[in-house]
Each structure stands twice: as C-alpha cells, then as structure tokens.
N, C-alpha and C positions, 0 to 999 in steps of 0.2 A: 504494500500500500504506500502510495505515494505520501510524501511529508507533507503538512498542511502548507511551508514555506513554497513549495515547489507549486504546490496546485493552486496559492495566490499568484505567483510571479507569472506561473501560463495563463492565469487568467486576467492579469493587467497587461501581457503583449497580445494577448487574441484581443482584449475588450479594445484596446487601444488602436489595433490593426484592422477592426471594424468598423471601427467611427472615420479614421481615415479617408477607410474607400467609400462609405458614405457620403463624405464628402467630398472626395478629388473625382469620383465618376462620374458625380453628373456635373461637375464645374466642364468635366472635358466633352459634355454632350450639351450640345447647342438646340436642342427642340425644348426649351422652358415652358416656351407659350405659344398656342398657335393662333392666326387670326382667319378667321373664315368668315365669308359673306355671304347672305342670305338672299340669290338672284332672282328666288320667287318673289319673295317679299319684295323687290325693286319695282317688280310688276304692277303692283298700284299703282306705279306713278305716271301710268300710259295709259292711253285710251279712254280720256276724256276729257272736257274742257278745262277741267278746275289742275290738272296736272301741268307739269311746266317742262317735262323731261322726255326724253328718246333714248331709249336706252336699247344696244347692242348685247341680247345674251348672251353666254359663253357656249360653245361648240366642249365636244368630248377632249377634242383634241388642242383647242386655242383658249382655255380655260383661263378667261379673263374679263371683267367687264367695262361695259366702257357706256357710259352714257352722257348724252348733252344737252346744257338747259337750250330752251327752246328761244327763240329768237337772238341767238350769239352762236360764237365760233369757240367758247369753252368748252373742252370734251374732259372730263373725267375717266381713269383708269382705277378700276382695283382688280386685287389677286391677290390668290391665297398667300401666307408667307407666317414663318416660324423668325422667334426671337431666344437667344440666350444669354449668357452672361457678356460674352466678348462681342458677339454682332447679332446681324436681322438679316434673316433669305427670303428669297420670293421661293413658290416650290413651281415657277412656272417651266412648260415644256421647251424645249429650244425651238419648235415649231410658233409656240406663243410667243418664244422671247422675239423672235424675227418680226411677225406679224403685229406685234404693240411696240416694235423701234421703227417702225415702218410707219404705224399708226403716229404716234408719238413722237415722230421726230427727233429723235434724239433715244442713246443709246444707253440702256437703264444696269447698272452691275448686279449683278447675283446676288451681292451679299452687302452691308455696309457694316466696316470694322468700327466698334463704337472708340476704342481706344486710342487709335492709329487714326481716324478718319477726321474725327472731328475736334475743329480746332476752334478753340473756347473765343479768341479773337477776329479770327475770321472765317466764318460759320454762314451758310447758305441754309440752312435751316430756319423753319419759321421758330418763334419764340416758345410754344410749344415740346415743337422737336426739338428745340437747345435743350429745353428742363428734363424729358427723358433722358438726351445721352448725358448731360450732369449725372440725374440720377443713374444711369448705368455705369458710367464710370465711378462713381461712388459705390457701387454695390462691389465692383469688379475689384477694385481696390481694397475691401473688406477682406473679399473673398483671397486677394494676395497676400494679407497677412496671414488669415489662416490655414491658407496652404505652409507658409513657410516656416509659420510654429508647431504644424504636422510632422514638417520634414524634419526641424529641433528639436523635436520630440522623441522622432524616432532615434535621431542618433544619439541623445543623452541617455534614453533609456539603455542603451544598449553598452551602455559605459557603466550605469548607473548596476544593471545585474552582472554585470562581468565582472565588477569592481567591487561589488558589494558598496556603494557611494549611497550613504541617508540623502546627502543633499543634492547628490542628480538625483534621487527618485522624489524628493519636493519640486524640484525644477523640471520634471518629465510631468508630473500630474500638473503643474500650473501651466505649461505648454499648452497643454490639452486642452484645460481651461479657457484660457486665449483663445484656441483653434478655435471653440464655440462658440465663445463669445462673439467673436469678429465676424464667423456664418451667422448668429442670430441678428448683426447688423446687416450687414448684404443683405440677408432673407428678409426684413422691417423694408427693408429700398425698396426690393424686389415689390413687396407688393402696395405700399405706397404707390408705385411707378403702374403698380395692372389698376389700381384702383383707377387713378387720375386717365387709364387709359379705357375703363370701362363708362366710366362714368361722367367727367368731361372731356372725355373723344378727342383725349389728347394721342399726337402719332407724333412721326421722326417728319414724317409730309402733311401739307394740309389738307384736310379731308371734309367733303361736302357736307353740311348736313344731315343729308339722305344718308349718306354712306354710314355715317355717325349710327344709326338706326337700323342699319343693317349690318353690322359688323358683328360678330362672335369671336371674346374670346375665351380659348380654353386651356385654363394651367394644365400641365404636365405632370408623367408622373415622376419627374428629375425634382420637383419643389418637396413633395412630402417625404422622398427619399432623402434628402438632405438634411430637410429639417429633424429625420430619423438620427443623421449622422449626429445631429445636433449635443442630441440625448446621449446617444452612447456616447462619447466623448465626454460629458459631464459622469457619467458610472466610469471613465478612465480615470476623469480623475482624481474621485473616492477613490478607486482601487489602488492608484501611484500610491495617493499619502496613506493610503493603508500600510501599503505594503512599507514603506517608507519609517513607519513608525513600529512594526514589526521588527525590520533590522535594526534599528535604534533598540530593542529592548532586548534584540538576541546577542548583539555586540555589547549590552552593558552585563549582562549575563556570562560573557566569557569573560571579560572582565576580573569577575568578582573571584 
C-alpha cells in the first residue's frame, strides 16, 4: 500500500496537470462563440409597403447574405463567423468568398488577429469595434499571465518534489492560484464582451439594425471547459499547500 505522502504528491501533479489543460486547450481552440443569422426571419422585411429592404438569400453553396435599403446604393453583407480569444473567422466557402469580393468590392480576410491587427491609434474600426478588440485584448492578456504561471508552476513543482522544497510547494500552489485567478479575469471580459454583443449589437463592423435582430449568438463548449479548469486549479492549490505543510511536519519530525 502506497504511503499517504506518495498518494498526496500524485494527487497535487495529476490535480495540477488537469487544470492546466483545462485551461491551455481551449485558449488554443478559436471556436468561443459563434455568430449565426437568422435568413428566414430577414424575410419580413420584403414584400410589402411598410418594409424598406431587398434582401438577397443565401444559396447552399454562397452562404451569405446580402441585402439593400431600398431607395440607395447601400448593400449590406453578413455571414456566419466564429470568435476566440486571439481572433474572428468568417466560416464562409471560397466559392462565397469570391462571389461577396466581387459583390463587395473589395477583398475581405478570413480571419482578423485581435492582437496583431488592431492598433489602438490608428484603428478603422467603428467605436464599437474598438471597445470589443480593447476588451479582447484584455481578456487575451489575462489569459497570458495564466498560461505563464501554468508553465511556473509546473517547473517549480517539479523542483519542489525532487527536492523535497516547503517553499517551492507554497510557491507551486500560489502559481496555481494566479493561473485562476487571471482565467477568472479573461473569463469576467469574455462575457462582458458577448453581453454588450448580444444585447447592444455591438461587433468589430457596423451592423444594420435589422441585422442586430437577427443575429444568434452561441457560447461554446471551450467557455465552460475553462471555466472547469478554473476550479481544479483552485483544488491544486489546497493540494500544493497541503502537501507543503505535510513536508514541513515530516522534516521537523526527523528533526527531533
């Protein structure tokens, strides 16, 4: 039978190596949120006097909508598209992508890196879309500390049982600590940012009122996974100072 030392110490690097990939799996998977448009519902807004719109439905294959108020040359574009922590993709086909740069005049990218793209000073985004990629890069930059007191973590701990060190294994569970902490921030942005984007129809583009009304979004299962890592990371880091104070009583025991 195992020693109860032993079966604490596998059980603070499994509890610890669980909250981890909790949380670094889905920071590395970009489907968060998706946004879907409801092309039946646009329908109302044709075929009759009191409507002001023309609206283009989407084909099997060019899965994209496009409709225009009615006495102007303004043509509105949507299509399906997913958001994560680093960027935003459209999931449009390459048949579509052709057919809406064609439409469109002008050639739309796959993806927008929120990090990399957008620049706090000079910014082509409406005022809206500035305040999401703020808030994303806010969240993203959470989510960089807690990867990186994951990563401090693991390599103290690993010093901390090879060593037999009390004070790397406090320093391994407040890591951990951290790790959480800083996801429970990022995760507070995150949905801050779906609120303001479910509710006043804020995007990265400006979007029509109509559109506002017809847009669906739907969290992923990457947020409750995380928010999972959340928790076990806080049981890591009982388990550190457990174990932490364990070897503190077995080293004053030989001691004596």
């Amino acid at each position: 039978m195992a020693s109860p030392l032993i079966v604490l110490v596998a059980c603070a690097v499994a509890v610890g190596l669980a909250g981890s990939i909790f949380i670094v799996i889905p920071l590395a998977i970009d489907n968060w949120e998706e946004y879907q448009y409801d092309s039946v519902a646009l329908q109302q807004y044709t075929g009759n006097q009191s409507d002001v719109y023309e609206v283009v439905l989407p084909t099997e294959k060019n899965w994209y909508i496009k409709f225009t108020v009615k006495n102007t040359s303004t043509s509105h574009f949507v299509y399906p598209e997913y958001s994560g922590v680093w960027k935003m993709c459209d999931e449009m086909s390459d048949d579509a992508r052709s057919n809406l740069t064609f439409e469109s005049g002008k050639l739309k990218n796959m993806c927008y890196e929120f990090v990399t793209e957008y620049d706090e000073d000079n910014s082509d985004l409406t005022e809206k879309g500035e305040k999401i990629a703020r808030m994303q890069n806010s969240a993203a930059s959470c989510f960089i500390v807690s990867i990186i007191d994951l990563i401090a973590a693991a390599g103290v701990g690993v010093i901390a049982i090879t060593q037999k060190q009390v004070a790397a294994c406090l320093v391994t569970g407040v890591l951990y600590c951290m790790a959480g902490l800083f996801a429970v921030f990022g995760l507070t942005i995150f949905h801050v940012k779906t609120y303001y984007e479910s509710y006043q129809c804020y995007s990265l583009r400006e979007l029509h009122p109509v559109i506002c009304e017809i847009r669906h979004l739907t969290i992923r299962w990457t947020v409750p996974v995380t928010w999972f890592g959340v928790v076990v990371c806080g049981v890591a880091f009982g388990l550190w100072i457990f174990l932490s104070r364990a070897l503190r009583v077995i080293k004053a025991k030989t001691m004596l």
